[in-house]
Structure formats: structure tokens, C-alpha cells
C-alpha positions as CSV (number, residue, x, y, z in Angstrom):
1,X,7.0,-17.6,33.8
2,X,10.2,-17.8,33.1
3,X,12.5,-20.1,35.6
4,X,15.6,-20.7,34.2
5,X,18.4,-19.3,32.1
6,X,17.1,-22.2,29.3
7,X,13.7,-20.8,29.6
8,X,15.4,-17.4,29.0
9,X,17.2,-18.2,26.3
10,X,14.6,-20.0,24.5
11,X,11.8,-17.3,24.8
12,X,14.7,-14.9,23.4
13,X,15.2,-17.1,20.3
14,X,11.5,-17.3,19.6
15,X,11.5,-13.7,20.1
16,X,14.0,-12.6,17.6
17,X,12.5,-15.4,14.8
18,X,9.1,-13.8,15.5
19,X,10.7,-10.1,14.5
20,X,12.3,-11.5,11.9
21,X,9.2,-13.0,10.1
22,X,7.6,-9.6,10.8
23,X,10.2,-7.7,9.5
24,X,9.7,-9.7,6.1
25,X,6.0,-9.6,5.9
26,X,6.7,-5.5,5.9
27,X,9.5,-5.4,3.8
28,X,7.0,-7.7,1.8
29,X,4.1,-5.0,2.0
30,X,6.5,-1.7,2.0
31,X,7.4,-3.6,-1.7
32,X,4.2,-4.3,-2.7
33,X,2.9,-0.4,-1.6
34,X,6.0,0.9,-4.2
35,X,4.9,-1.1,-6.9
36,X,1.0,0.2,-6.9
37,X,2.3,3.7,-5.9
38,X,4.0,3.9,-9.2
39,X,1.8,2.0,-11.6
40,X,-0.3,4.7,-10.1
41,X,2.1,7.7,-10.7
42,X,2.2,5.9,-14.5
43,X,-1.5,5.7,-15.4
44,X,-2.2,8.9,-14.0
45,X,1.2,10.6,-16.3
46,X,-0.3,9.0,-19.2
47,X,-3.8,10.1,-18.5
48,X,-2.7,13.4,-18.4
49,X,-0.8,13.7,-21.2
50,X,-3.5,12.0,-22.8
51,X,-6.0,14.9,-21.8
52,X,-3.4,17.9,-23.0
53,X,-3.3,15.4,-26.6
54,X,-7.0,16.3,-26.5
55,X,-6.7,19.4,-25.3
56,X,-4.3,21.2,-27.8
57,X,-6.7,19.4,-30.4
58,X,-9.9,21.1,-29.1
59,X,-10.8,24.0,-31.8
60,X,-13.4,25.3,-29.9
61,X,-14.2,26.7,-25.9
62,X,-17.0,23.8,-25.6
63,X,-14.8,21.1,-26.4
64,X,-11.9,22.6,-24.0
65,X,-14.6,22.6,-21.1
66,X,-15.7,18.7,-21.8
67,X,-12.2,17.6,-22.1
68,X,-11.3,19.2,-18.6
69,X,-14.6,17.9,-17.2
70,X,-14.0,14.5,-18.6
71,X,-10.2,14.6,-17.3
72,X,-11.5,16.0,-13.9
73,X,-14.1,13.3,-13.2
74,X,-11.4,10.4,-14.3
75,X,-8.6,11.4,-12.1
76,X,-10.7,11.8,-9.2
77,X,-12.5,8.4,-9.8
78,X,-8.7,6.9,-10.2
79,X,-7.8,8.6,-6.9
80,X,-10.9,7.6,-5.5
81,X,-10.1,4.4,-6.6
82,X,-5.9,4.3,-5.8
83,X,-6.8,5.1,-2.1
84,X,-9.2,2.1,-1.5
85,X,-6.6,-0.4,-2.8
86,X,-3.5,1.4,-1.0
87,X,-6.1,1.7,2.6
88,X,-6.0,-2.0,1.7
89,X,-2.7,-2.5,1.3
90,X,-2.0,-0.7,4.5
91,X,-3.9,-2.8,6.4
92,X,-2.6,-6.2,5.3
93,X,0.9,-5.0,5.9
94,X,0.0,-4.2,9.6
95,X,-2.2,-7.6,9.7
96,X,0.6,-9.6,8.2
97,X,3.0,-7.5,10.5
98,X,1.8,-8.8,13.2
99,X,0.5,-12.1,12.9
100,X,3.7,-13.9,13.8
101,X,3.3,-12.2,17.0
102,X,-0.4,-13.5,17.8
103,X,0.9,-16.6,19.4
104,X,3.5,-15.3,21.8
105,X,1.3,-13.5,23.0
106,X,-1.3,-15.8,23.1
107,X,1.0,-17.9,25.1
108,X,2.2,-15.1,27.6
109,X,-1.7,-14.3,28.9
């Protein structure tokens, strides 16, 4: 409970350095989210440029098919692949997020 005007003014204080260390462990994740987004958006350009290399090459309708079917099963295996590490990435930005919150509100039951 809070009694006093101290009491007030301390929980307020702990408060604001609670949001602040939660606002950093985002910003944190939010930068580490960019950075696999577009190392992503990189591999994936180069892949496909890759596959149209190969595909220009190809001098007959066989090859054209198992260059797409090879390019196909890649990108989806990468995307696959990208959206397990960002689901990850996710969630430790909402754990980390709130953690500095756990023990105010441990405190307050």
C-alpha cells in the first residue's frame, strides 16, 4: 500500500526505471529483428538471381523445370526456416520486454 507521498514518489521512480529498461530490451530486439530481416531479404536476392544465372543457361525444357523445382524447394525451406528464427526472435523481445516488470509486480500481489 502506498502511505505516504515518499512511498508515492518512490514507487513512481521505480516505475519509470522499470519502463525504461523495457523500452531498451525492445529497442534491443526491434534492432536485432532488422538485422535478420535483411540478411534475409539478402540471401534470398542472391538466391534468386542465382536461380535466373541458371536459368537463362538451361538449353533445354528439362533442365528449366529442375532449376525451378530446385529454386522452389530452397526458398520455401529458407522461409520455412526465416520464420522459426524470427517466431524466436519475437518472443524474446516480449520475454526480455517484460522481465524488468516481473518484480513489481511480484511485489504489488
Amino acid at each position: 500500500m502506498v502511505n505516504s507521498f515518499q512511498d508515492m514518489n518512490t514507487l513512481g521512480k521505480e516505475l519509470m526505471d522499470t519502463s525504461l529498461k523495457s523500452v531498451a530490451a525492445v529497442t534491443k530486439g526491434a534492432q536485432a529483428i532488422a538485422a535478420e530481416a535483411t540478411d534475409f531479404t539478402r540471401t534470398s536476392a542472391e538466391a534468386g538471381s542465382a536461380a535466373l544465372e541458371k536459368l537463362l543457361a538451361s538449353n533445354s525444357l528439362d533442365k528449366v523445370i529442375e532449376v525451378q523445382t530446385d529454386f522452389a524447394r530452397s526458398a520455401y525451406e529458407s522461409c520455412v526456416a526465416e520464420a522459426t528464427r524470427m517466431s524466436g526472435l519475437f518472443a524474446d523481445l516480449a520475454r526480455d520486454a517484460l522481465k524488468p516488470f516481473e518484480s513489481v509486480m511480484s511485489r504489488s500481489k
